[in-house]
N, C-alpha and C positions, 0 to 999 in steps of 0.2 A: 531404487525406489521401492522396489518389492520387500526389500529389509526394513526398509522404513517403515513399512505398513504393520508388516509381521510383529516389529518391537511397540509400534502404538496399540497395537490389539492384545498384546499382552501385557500392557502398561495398564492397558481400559479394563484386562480380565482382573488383576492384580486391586485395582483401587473398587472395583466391584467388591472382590471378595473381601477384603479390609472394611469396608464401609459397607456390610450389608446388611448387619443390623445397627441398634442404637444406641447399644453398651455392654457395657463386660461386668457380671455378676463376679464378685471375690467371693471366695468361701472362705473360712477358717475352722480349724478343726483343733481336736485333742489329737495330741500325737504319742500319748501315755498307753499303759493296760495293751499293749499288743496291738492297738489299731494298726489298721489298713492302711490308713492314711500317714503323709510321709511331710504335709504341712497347707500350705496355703495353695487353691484351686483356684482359677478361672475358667470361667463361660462368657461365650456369646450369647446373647439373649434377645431371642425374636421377638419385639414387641406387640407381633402384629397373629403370633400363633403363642406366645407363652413359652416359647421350646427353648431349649439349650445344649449344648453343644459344646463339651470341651476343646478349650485352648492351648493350656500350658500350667505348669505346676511351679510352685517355688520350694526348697525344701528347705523345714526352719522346725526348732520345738516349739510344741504346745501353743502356737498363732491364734491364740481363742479369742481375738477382736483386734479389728480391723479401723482404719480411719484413710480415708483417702486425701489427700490437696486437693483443696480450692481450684486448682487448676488443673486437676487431675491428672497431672505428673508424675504422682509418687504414692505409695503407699507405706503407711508406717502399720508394724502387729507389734504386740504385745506376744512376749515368751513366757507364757503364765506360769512360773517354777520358783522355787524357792531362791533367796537371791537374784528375781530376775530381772528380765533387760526389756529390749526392743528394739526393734530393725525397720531401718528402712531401706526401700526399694524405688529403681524406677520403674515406672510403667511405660513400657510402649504402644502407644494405644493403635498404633498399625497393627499388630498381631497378638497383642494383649499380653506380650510376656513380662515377669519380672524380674529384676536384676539387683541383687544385692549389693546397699553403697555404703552400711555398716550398722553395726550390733553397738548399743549403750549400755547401761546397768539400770536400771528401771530404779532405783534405790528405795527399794524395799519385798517384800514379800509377795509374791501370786500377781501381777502387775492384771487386769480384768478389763481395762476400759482406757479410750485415747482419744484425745480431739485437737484439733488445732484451733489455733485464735484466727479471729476473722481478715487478720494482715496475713496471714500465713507464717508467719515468723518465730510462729511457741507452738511448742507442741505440750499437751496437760497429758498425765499418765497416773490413774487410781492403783493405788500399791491394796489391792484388800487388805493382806493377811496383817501387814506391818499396820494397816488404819493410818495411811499417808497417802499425798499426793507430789510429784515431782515436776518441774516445768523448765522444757529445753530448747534450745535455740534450734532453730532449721537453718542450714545454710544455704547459698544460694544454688549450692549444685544439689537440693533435696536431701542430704545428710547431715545427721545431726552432732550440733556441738555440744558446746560445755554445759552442764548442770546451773541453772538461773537462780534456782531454789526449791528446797524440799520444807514441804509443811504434813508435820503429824501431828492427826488426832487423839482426843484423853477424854478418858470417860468409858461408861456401859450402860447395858441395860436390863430390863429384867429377866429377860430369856436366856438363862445363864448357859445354855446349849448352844447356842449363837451370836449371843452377846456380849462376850466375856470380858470385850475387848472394842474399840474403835475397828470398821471396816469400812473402809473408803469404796465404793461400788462405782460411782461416776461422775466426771469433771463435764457442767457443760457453759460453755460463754455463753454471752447474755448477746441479742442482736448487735446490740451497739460496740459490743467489745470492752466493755466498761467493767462488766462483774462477770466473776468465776460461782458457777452454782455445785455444790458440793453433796453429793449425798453418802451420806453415811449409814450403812446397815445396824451397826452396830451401835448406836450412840442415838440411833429415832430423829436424826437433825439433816436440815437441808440446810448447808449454812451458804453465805451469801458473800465473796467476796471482792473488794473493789480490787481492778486489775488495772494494771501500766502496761501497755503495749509496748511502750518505748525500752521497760527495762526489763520484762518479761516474769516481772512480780507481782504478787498480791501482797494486799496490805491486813497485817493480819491481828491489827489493833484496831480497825474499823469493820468489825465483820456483821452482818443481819443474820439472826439464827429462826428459823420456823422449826418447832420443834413439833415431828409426828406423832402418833397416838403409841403409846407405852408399849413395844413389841416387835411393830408393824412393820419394822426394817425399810426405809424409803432406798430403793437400787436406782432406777433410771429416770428421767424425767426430759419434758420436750416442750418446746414454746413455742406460741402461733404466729402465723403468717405474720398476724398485724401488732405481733411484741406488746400485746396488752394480759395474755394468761399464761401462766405455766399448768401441764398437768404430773405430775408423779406416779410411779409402780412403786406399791409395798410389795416386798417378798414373802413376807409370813403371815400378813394378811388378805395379800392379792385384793387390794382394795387398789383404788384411785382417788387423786386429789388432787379437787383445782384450785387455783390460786390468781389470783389477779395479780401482775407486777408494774411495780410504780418505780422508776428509780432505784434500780437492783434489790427490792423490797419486798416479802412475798406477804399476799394477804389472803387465807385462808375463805374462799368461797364454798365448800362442798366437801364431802367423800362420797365416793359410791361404790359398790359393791356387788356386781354382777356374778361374781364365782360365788359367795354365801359360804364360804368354804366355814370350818372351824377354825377359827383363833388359834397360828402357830399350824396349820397342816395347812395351807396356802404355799406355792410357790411360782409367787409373780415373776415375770422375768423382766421383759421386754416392752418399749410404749414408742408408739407412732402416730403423727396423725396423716390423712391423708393431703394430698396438694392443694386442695381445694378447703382443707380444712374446716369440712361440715363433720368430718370423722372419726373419731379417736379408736385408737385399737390397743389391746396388748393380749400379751402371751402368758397360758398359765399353764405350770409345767404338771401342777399336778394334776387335774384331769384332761392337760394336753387339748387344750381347747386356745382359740381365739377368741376374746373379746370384743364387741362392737357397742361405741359410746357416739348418740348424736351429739353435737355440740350447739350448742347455739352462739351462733358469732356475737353476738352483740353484748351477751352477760358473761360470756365464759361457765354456764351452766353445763352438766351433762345430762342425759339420758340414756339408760340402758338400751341397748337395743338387737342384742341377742347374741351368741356365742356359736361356736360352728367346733368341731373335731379336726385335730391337723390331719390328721390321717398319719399320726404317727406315733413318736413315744418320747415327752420332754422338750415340747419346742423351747429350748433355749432363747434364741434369737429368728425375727422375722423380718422382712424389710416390702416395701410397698414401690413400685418401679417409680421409674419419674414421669410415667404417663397417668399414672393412678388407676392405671384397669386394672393387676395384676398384685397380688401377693404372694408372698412366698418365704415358706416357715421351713428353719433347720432342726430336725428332728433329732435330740442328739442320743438318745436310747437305739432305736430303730436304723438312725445310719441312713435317712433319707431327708431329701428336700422335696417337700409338696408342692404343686403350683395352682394358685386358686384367681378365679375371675371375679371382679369385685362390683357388684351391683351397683349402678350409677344412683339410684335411686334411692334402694336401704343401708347401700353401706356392705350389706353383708356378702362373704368370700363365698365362694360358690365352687367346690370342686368342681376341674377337670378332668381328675381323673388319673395325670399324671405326671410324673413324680423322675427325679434321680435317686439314686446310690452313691452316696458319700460316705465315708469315716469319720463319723462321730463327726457331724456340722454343728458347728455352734454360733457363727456368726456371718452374717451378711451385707456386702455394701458395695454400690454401683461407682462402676468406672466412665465416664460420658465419652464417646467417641469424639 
């Protein structure tokens, strides 16, 4: 009986510490130039103090973004290298380690961005360098299979320093699973494509193209709770822009422009909004600032509403918890991750104060216990 006891109090110690916060921060980094780092990090992350706590490492090259399953089983990175690939991993969200279940070819250059479709059954993967996107089947043990199909872009633009050529920066589905949104750096286009789940294509004779302002490199973009707005990150002009969507169809509402940078010295990264979606935020690398945009839900209008310092150098990427207190930007100059408290009220991040030491962090994204 006393054995008995002994192994349920260390069953009770065991599921305590497994479940004693509310998820596992991924990191991903450069693994180039001599860095420290050796590939993709996990934390535990206390929702209730902001703190973190290393878990476990996975070693992989250049993991510069991260996409997690719907179910949060598995994690796929991107091997941002010339010819490169992508891997994926299980997660075991008992002790947050990963485990690698195999490497693909990304087909094409600098692979930068990854999303799954809303079935979990496709994975999307932005080739920068090549100005292409590739779309691959998941199978059902989280590894990925055959090649569905590769679509490259044609065209430029006038920033012949950056634009010399089509860059593909990020694939993102549409709520309903219906349409693939495409941003392209290099060509000023968010193009709009209708998607088949069933066959894990886009149809690439029926496309919607919203073409940006001449320069302005459209990288990232994100849609609301209620699937009526999209908003975008320009990279060269660190602007934003909202969009009303109708039927995978974007209809230019707004830009705005809280950085005021110069035309072409802007470097937007990153765009989030919060849970509750009164919030919009992004990241801007050049003077290493946060963005903060009210929203107003009912027009999809924005408002500036004020900027804050990472407390670092190049937030690359930033991510907002799933309780919505919490932000936290990867500094990829500096080699830190900041952690800021987020005002219920204005929106705006609020240092804490404090921060990790990572290797070159460039991307962030939550594992759900």
């Amino acid at each position: 009986m006393r054995k008995f006891f002994i192994l349920l109090l260390v069953l009770s110690i065991a599921m305590i510490t497994s479940s004693a916060f509310g998820q596992y921060l991924v990191v991903g980094t450069y693994t180039h130039n001599n860095s420290a780092s050796k590939g993709i990090y996990i934390y535990d992350f206390d929702p209730q103090t902001g703190h973190l706590e290393p878990v476990s490492s996975a070693q992989t090259i250049n993991p510069s973004y991260q996409v997690v399953s719907k179910d949060q089983r598995f994690v796929y990175s991107v091997n941002e290298t010339a010819n490169g690939s992508i891997s994926a991993f299980s997660a075991d969200r008992a002790n947050g380690k990963l485990t690698l279940l195999n490497t693909v070819k990304s087909g094409g250059d600098d692979p930068c961005y990854l999303e799954t479709d809303r079935s979990g059954r496709w994975l999307f993967a932005s080739n920068y360098s090549s100005g292409s996107f590739s779309i691959y089947a998941i199978l059902k043990d989280g590894s990925l299979g055959a090649l569905s199909q590769l679509v490259t872009h044609k065209g430029s633009g006038p920033d012949k320093s950056r634009q010399q050529g089509p860059h593909v920066h990020s694939t993102t589905i549409s709520p309903d699973n219906k349409f693939l949104f495409v941003c392209d750096l290099g060509t000023d286009q968010i193009v709009s494509y209708p998607f088949n789940a069933k066959t894990g294509k886009v149809d690439t004779a029926h496309t919607s193209i919203i073409q940006t302002a001449p320069g302005a490199g459209p990288r990232h973009l994100v849609i609301s709770k209620n699937k009526k707005f999209v908003y975008n990150i320009d990279e060269m002009f660190g602007t934003v822009n909202a969009y009303a969507l109708h039927k995978g169809k974007l209809q230019q509402l707004q830009t705005v422009d809280g950085l005021k940078a110069k035309k072409g010295k802007a470097a937007g990264a990153d765009i989030h909004l919060s849970p509750n979606n009164k919030f919009l935020y992004t990241s801007q690398r050049s003077n290493s600032t946060i963005e903060v945009y009210k929203t107003d839900l009912k027009t999809g209008m924005l408002r500036f509403a004020g900027g804050v310092s990472t407390n670092g150098n190049f937030p690359r990427n930033f991510t907002i918890d799933p309780s919505g207190h919490w932000l936290l930007a990867a500094n990829q100059k500096s080699d830190n991750i900041t952690i800021f408290k987020i005002n219920p009220d204005t929106g705006i991040p609020q240092a804490t104060g404090y921060e990790i030491k990572a290797g070159i962090p460039v991307s962030l994204k939550w594992i759900l216990k």
